[in-house]
N, C-alpha and C positions, 0 to 999 in steps of 0.2 A: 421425454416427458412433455406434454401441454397443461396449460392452462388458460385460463381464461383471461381477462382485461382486471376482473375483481378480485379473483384469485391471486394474482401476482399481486395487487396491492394490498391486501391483506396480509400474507403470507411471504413478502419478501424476505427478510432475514431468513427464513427457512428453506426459500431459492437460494439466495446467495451461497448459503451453507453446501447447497446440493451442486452447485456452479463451479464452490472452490473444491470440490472433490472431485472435479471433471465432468460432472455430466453436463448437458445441454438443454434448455428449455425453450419452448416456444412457445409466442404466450398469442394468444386467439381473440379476436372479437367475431365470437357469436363462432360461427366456423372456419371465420376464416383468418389465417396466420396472418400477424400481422410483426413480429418482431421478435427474436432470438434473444435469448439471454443465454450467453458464454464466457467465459472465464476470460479480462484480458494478458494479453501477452505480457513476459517476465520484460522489465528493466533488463539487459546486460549490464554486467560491471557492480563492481560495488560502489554503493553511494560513499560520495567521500563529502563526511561531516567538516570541517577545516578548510575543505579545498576553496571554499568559494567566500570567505571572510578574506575581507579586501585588508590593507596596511601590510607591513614586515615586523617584526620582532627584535626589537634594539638589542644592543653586541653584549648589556650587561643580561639579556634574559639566563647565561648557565650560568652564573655566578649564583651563591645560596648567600640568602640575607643572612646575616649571624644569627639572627632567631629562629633560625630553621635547623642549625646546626644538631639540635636533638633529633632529627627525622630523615637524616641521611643517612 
């Protein structure tokens, strides 16, 4: 698919929609191509939420306070 320079800024969210379904856009001033719009490449791996909060977890963290004893 092409478009235009106005057309893409009008009508983005509804490139990007057409982008993340795989297709390919190129987007034109006047005739002539001037810049591709593609879906970028996946992350590998899974994000790890936790991994990157800095400190350790002191020795009482398994112990259950007595007022939690209802929710074990």
């Amino acid at each position: 698919m092409e478009v235009t320079v106005q057309e893409a800024k009008t009508q983005l969210s509804r490139l990007l929609r057409r982008v993340e379904a795989g297709e390919s856009i190129t987007i034109r001033r006047g005739r002539e191509p001037v810049a591709m719009l593609v879906r970028a490449p996946a992350k590998p791996g899974q994000r790890r939420i936790w991994g990157d909060v800095s400190g350790a977890l002191g020795p009482e963290f398994d112990e259950l306070p007595d007022d939690f004893a209802g929710y074990a």
